[in-house]
C-alpha positions as CSV (number, residue, x, y, z in Angstrom):
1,X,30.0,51.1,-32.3
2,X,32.3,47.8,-33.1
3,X,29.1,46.2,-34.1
4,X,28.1,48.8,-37.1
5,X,31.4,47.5,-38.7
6,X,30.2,43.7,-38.5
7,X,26.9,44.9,-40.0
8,X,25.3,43.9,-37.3
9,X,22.0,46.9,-36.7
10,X,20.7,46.3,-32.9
11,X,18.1,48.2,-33.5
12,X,16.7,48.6,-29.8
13,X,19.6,51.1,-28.5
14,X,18.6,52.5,-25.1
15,X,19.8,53.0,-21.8
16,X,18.6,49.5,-20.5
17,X,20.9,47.8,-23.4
18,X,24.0,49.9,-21.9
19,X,26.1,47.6,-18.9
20,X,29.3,49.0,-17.8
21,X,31.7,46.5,-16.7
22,X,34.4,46.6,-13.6
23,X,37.3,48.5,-15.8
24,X,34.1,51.0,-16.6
25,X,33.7,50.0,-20.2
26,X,30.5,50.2,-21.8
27,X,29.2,47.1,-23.6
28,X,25.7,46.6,-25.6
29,X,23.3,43.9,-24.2
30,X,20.0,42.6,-25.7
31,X,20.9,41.7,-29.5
32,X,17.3,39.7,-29.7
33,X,16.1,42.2,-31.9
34,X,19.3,42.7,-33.9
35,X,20.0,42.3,-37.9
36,X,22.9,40.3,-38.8
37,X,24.6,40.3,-42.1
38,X,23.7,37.1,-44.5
39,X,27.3,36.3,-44.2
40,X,27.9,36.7,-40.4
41,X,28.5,33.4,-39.1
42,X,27.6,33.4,-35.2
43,X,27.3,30.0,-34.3
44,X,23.7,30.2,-32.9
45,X,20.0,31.2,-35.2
46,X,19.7,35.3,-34.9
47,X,16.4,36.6,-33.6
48,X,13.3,37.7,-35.3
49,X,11.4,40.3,-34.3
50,X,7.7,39.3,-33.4
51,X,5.4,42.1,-33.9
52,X,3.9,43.3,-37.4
53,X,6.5,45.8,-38.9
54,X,4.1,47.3,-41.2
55,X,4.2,50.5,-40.5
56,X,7.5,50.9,-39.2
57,X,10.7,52.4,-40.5
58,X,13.4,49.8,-41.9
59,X,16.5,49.3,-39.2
60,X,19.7,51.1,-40.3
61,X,23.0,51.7,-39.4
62,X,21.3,55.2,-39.4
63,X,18.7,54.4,-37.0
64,X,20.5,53.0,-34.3
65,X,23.3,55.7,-34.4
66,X,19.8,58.0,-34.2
67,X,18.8,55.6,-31.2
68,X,22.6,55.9,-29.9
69,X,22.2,60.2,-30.0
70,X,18.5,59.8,-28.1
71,X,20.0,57.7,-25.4
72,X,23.4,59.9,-24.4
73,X,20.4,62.9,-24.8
74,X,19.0,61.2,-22.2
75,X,21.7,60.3,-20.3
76,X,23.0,63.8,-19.9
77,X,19.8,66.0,-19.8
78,X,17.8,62.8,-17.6
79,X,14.8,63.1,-20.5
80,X,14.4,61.6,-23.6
81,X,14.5,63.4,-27.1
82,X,10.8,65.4,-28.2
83,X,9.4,64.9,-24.5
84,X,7.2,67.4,-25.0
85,X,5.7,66.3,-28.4
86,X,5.2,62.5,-26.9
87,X,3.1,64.2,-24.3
88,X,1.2,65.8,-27.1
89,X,0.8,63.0,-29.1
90,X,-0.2,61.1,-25.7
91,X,-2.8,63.8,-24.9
92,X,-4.6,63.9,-28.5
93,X,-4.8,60.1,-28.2
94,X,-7.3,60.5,-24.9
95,X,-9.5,62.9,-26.8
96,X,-12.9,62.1,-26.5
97,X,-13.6,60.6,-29.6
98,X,-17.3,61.7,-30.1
99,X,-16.4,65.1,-29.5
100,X,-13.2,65.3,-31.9
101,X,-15.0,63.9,-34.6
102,X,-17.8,66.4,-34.1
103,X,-15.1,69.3,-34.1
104,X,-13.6,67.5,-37.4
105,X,-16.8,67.4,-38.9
106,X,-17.6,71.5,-38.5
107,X,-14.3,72.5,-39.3
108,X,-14.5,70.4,-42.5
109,X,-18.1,72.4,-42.8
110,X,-16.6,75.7,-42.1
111,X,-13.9,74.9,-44.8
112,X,-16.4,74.0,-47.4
113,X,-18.5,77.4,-46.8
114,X,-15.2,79.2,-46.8
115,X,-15.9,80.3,-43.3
């Protein structure tokens, strides 16, 4: 990771980012989203990232090494990191909402009367 010794965080390591040249070395693509260091001088104006951060995590050296462990994961096992969680996640978030809020609602009851 030449590029974590620049300072530079890529922050969107995945499989897509990876090209492997003719002498089968891997190289990083896509640094649109990346941080550069202040004093990194690259000759063109880095990227910003578009969409509202609010809510996510800061970039780090940490993160993209994180990203970096998720993505040889993949490559090795063919499925990304906490499949079976996303799926989870993905099936709560198609939850009738009428009905979830009505099964909030009594188990907030049945807590209140110590049921």
């Amino acid at each position: 990771m030449a590029v974590s010794h620049l300072g530079i965080i890529h922050s969107d390591l995945k499989l897509g980012q990876i090209l492997i040249d003719d002498e089968d070395n891997a190289c990083l693509s896509d640094f649109n989203a990346s941080q550069y260091p202040d004093n990194l001088a690259l000759g063109y104006e880095k990227a910003t990232h578009r969409l509202p951060r609010d809510y996510e995590a800061p970039n780090t050296i940490s993160s993209d090494l994180f990203a970096l462990g998720s993505t040889l994961y993949e490559l090795v096992t063919g499925h990304v990191p906490y499949e079976e969680l996303y799926a989870n996640v993905r099936e709560c978030s198609t939850t009738d909402d009428d009905e979830f809020r009505a099964q909030v609602r009594r188990k907030h009851i049945a807590d209140y009367r110590g049921e």
